[in-house]
Each structure stands twice: as C-alpha cells, then as structure tokens.
C-alpha positions as CSV (number, residue, x, y, z in Angstrom):
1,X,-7.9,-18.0,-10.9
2,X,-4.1,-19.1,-10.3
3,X,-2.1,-16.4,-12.9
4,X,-3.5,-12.9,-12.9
5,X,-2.0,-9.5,-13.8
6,X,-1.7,-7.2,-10.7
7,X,-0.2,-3.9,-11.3
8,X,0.7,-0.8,-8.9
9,X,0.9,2.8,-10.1
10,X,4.2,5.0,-8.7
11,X,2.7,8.5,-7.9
12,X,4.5,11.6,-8.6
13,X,4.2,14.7,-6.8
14,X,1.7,16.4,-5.9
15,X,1.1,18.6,-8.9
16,X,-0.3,22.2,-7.1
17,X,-4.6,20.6,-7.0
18,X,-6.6,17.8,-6.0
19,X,-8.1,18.0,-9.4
20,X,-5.1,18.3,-11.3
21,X,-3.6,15.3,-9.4
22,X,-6.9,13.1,-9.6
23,X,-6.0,13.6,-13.6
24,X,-2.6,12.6,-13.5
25,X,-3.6,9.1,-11.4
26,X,-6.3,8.3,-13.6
27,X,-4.1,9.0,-16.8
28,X,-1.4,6.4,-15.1
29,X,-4.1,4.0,-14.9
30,X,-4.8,4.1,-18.2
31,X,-1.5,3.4,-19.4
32,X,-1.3,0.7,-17.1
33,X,-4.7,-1.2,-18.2
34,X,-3.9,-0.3,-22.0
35,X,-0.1,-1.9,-21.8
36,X,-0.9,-5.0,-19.3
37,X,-4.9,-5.6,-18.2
38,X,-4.4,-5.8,-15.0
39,X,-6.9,-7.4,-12.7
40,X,-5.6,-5.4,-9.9
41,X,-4.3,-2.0,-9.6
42,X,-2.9,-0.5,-6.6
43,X,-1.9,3.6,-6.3
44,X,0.9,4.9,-3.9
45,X,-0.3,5.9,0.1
46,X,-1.8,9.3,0.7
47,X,-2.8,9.9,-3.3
48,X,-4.8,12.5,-2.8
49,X,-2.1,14.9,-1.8
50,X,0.9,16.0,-0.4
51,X,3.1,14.3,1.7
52,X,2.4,16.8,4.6
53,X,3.5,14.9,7.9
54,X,6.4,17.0,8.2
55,X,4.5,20.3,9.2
56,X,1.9,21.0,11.4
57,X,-0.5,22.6,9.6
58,X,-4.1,21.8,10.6
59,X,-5.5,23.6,7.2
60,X,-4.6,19.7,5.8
61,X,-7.6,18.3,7.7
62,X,-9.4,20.2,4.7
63,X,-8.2,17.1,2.3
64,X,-9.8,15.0,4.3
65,X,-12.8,13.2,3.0
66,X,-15.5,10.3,3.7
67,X,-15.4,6.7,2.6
68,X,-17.4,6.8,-0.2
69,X,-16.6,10.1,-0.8
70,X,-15.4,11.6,-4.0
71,X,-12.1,9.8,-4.8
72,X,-14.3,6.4,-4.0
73,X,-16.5,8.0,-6.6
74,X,-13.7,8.8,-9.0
75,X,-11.8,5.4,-8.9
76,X,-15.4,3.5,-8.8
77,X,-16.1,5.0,-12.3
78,X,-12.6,3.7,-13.4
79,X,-13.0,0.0,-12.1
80,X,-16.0,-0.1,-14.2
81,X,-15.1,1.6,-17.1
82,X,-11.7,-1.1,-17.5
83,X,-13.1,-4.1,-15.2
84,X,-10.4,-4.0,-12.7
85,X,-10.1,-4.2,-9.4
86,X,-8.7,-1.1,-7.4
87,X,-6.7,-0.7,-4.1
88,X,-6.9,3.5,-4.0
89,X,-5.9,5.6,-0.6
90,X,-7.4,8.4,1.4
91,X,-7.0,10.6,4.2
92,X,-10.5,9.7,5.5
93,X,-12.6,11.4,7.9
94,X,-15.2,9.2,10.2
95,X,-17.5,11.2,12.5
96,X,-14.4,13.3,13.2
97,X,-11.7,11.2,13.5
98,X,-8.9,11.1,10.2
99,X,-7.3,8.2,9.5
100,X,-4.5,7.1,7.0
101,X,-7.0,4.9,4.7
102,X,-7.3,2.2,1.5
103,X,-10.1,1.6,-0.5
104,X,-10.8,-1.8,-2.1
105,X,-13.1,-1.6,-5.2
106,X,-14.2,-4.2,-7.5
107,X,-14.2,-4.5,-11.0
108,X,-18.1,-3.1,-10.9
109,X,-17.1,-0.2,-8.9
110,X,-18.6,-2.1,-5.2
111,X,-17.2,-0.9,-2.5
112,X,-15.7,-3.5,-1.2
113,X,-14.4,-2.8,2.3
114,X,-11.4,-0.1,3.8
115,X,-8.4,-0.8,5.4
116,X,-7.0,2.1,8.3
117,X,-3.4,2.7,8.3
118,X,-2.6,0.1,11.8
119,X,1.1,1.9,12.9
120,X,1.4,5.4,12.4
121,X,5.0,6.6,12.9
122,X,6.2,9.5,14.8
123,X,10.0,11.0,14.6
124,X,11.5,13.9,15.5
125,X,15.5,12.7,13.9
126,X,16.4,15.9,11.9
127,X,16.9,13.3,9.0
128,X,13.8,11.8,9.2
129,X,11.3,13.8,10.7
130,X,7.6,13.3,10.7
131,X,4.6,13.6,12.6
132,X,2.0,11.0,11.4
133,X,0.3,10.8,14.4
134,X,-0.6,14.6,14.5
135,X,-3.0,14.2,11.9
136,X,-4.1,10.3,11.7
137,X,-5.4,7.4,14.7
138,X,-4.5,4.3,14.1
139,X,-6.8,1.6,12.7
140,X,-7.2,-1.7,15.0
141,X,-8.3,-4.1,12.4
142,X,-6.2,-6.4,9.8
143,X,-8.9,-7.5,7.7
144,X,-8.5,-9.5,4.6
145,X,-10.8,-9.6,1.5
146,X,-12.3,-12.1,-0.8
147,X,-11.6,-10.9,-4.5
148,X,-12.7,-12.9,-7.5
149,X,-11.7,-16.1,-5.4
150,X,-8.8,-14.5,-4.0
151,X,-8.0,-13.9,-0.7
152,X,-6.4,-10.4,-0.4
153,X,-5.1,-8.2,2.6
154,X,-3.9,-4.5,2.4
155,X,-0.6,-2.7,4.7
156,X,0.2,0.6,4.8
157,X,3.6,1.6,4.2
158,X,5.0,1.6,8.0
159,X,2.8,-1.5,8.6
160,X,5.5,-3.4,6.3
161,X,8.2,-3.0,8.7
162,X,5.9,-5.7,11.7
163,X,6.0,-8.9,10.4
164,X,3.3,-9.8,13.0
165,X,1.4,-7.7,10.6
166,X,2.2,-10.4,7.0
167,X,2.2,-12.8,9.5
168,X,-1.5,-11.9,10.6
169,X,-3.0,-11.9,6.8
170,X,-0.9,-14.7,6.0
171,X,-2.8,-17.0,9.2
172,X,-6.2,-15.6,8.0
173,X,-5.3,-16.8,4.5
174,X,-4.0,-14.0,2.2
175,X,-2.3,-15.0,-1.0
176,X,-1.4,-11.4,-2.1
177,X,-0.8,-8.7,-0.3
178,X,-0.8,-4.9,-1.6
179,X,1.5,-2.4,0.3
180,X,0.7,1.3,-0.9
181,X,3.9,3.5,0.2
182,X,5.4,7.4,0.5
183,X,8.7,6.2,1.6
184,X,11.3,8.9,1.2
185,X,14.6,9.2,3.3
186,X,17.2,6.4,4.2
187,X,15.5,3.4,3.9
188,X,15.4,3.7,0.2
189,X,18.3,0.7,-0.4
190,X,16.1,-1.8,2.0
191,X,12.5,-1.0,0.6
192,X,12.9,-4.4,-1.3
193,X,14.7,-6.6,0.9
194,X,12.4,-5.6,3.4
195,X,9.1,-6.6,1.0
196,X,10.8,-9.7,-0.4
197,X,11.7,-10.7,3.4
198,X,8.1,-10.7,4.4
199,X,6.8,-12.2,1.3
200,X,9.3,-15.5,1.8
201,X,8.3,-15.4,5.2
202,X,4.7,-15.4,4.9
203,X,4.3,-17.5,1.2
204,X,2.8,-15.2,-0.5
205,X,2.9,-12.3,-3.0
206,X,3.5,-8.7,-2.7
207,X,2.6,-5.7,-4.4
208,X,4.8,-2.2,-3.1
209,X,4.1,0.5,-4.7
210,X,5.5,3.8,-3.7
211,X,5.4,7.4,-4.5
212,X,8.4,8.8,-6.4
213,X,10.0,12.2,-6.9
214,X,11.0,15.6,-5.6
215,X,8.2,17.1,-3.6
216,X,8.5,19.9,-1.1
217,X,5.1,22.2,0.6
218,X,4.7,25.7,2.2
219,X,6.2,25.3,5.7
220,X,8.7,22.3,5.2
221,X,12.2,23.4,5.4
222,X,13.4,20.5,2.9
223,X,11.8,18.9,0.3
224,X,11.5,15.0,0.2
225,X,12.9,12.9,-2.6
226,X,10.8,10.1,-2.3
227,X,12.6,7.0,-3.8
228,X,10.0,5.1,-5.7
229,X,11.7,1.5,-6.5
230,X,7.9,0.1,-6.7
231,X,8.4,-3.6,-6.9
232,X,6.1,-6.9,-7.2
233,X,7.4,-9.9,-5.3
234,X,7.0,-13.7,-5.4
235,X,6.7,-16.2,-2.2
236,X,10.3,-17.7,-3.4
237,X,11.1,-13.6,-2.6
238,X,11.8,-13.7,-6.2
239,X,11.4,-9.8,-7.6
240,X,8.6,-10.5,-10.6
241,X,8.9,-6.6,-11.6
242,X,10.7,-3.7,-10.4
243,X,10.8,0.1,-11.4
244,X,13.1,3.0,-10.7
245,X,12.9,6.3,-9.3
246,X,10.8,7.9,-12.0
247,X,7.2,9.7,-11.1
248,X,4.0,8.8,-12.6
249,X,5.2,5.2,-13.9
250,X,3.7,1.7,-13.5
251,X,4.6,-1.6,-12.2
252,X,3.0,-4.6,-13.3
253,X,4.1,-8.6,-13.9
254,X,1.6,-11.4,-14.5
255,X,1.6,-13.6,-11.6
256,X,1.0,-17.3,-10.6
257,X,-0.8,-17.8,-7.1
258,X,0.4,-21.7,-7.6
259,X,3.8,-20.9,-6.7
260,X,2.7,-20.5,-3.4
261,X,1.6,-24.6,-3.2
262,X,5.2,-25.2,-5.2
263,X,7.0,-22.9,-2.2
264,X,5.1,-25.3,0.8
265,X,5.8,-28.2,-1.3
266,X,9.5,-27.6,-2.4
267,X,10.8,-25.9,0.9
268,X,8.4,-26.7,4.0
269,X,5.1,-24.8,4.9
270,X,6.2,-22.1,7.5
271,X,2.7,-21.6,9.0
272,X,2.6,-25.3,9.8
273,X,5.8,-25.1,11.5
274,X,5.2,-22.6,13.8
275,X,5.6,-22.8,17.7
276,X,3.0,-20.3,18.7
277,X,3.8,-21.4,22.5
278,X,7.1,-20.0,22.2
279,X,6.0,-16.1,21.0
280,X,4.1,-14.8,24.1
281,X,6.2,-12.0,24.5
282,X,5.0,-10.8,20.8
283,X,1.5,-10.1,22.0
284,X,2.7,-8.6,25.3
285,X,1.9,-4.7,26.4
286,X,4.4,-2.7,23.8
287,X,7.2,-0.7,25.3
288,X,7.3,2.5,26.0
C-alpha cells in the first residue's frame, strides 16, 4: 500500500465529563471518515481529559484507566464500525503505576500494542509551568508496529523535541510516524518546523496532531490556550495538510509512502550515511 489517507483529529477542551467528551471525539471521527476515509486516525495526547499537569491534585489519578479499558473499548467499536485504524491516548494505570499512554487499534478493533509517553517534562518557569512527572513514569520502550504492511511508530508530544527518538523508529524501519500533542504556551510558532525537521531528517512521514483551545481547571491560576496548528508532513518536510487554531476539527491529506524511495533516491539516504562512531556521547549518562 504506497498512498493512503491518514488523518488526525484536533481535540477541543475538555467539555465538563468524560462522557460528554468521549461524544465529542467520536462525533470528530465521524466527520473525519465521512469527508476523507482515512485508513488511519490519530486523536490529540491526553483525550480523555483535562490538561491537568499544572496542579497537583491527586483526585486526577481517578481518570486513570487500564489498557483495554473503556476508551480501548469505545475507540475498538469505532475501528470496526468505519474500518480504520486508530492511534487513541490514555492516562493508563498498570499494577499501580500511571503512565502518559497510546493505543494502536486496527481496523477490526485488535488491540494492537501501546506506546508509554518516553520523556515526561517537568518546569517550574512561571510561563510554562507543568508537572508531568507528578502524575506519569516514563516508558522505556520505542516500539514500532506493523499496520496493513506498514511499518508505524508513535511519540508523544515532548518525545518530538529528541531526534534520537525519529531517529530510533526511523533505524527500526518506520515510514510514518504519529505524534499525538497538548502543546500550549510559547512554542506554538515552532510546532511545525520542529515536525517537518524531524520528518526530513528521518525520511519519513508525520502525523501531529494537537489539542486546541481555551481550557482552564479548578486550581490552575491561568487557563491554557492550547495552539492547535495540527499538521501532516512529507519526508521532503513538505506540509501535505495543516489546520488552524480551531477545537474539534480534522486534519487529513492522502499520502504516498513512495516519496520516501524518491527522497533517498533524489537527495542521498541519511541512514546510510551515518557515522555512528562519531555519536558516543548521545548514548552517554544524561546530565543532571
């Protein structure tokens, strides 16, 4: 399968209940699959919920849920019921341990595997401050995932900004990447740069898809305005499709997995050309 239709829904806020916001995610979907057929579809990071990182408020642990739990449940019954495959998020809970989670689930609703959030930032800068790492561990796996002959790997918003990370998928073979995001704050006017970057970089494609609008919870002195600007990316870091700052839309381009070959051929094959001799210190302790 060379051209396929991936598209990523931009959530909104959260709208007051899980149930109520499970509605408005599946209703996006809809609209998604009834203007394009996707084969994939990917939803923002942390749909079940609020952004709540900014707080510490351990009554949040309550959102947390199992993988397969009821949101697998819920976006299982809507792979099958369109026949596409479905990159959903979750704040998981494993034996008790909560982790910043995606869900891959094909077309029949199978479970096909989980990827845990790998860098989970912490800041305390009065314009950006959050406390990930309060509420979620870190995964230690970068797995990639075999899709209808296509080889697919999954990042977590933060996880876009280590290139190691691309880099990692790209040497185990990924062709397309999907990058659910709640990205809010100043890096609004290099959320594309940054994706298009790594997608040059790594030859291959990329599917962002953030969370958009005002949102603001009990506790939090300012809301968030999180900046949407969902975007699907080709291995020339050509943008196929890009959206605004609206809540509740959809992304979606038809894509061609041969432009990767065309890239390799036409410019030079990165991964070929690396000097892995050289990059020692990139797999060194990190800093403190």
């Amino acid at each position: 399968m060379a051209k396929l239709t991936v598209a990523g829904i931009q959530m909104g806020p959260y709208p007051g209940s899980y149930r109520a916001n499970m509605e408005k995610a599946v209703e996006a979907l809809g609209r998604a699959v009834s203007a394009c057929r996707p084969d994939f579809v990917c939803f923002s990071e942390m749909m079940t919920g609020p952004y709540f990182c900014r707080i510490y408020d351990d009554g949040y642990f309550n959102y947390a849920e199992s993988i397969p739990g009821p949101t697998t449940e819920t976006l299982a019954a809507e792979a099958r019921k369109h026949r596409v495959n479905v990159i959903g998020t979750v704040f998981e809970e494993d034996k008790g341990s909560y982790y910043n989670s995606a869900i891959l689930l094909s077309r029949d609703g199978t479970l096909m595997g989980k990827y845990r959030k790998t860098h989970v930032p912490k800041s305390s800068s009065p314009l950006m401050n959050s406390d990930e790492k309060y509420y979620f561990k870190p995964g230690n796996e970068l797995p990639v995932f075999q899709v209808n002959g296509i080889t697919v790997g999954i990042l977590i918003c933060f996880d876009r900004s280590f290139p190691e990370t691309f880099r990692t998928l790209a040497l185990k073979g990924a062709e397309l990447v999907f990058v659910p995001v709640a990205s809010w704050g100043l890096r609004a006017d290099s959320f594309q740069a940054e994706v298009q970057v790594r997608a040059v970089e790594n030859q291959l494609f990329v599917v962002a898809v953030n969370k958009a609008g005002f949102e603001q919870i009990a506790g939090e002195d300012e809301g968030r305005e999180h900046f949407g600007r969902s975007c699907i990316v080709g291995p020339f870091g050509e943008i196929e499709a890009s959206v605004g700052t609206e809540p509740w839309g959809f992304v979606s381009a038809m894509i061609d997995l041969d432009k990767r070959k065309l890239m390799r051929e036409t410019l030079v094959d990165w991964l070929s050309e690396r000097r892995p001799e050289l990059y020692g210190p990139i797999t060194q302790e990190k800093r403190e």
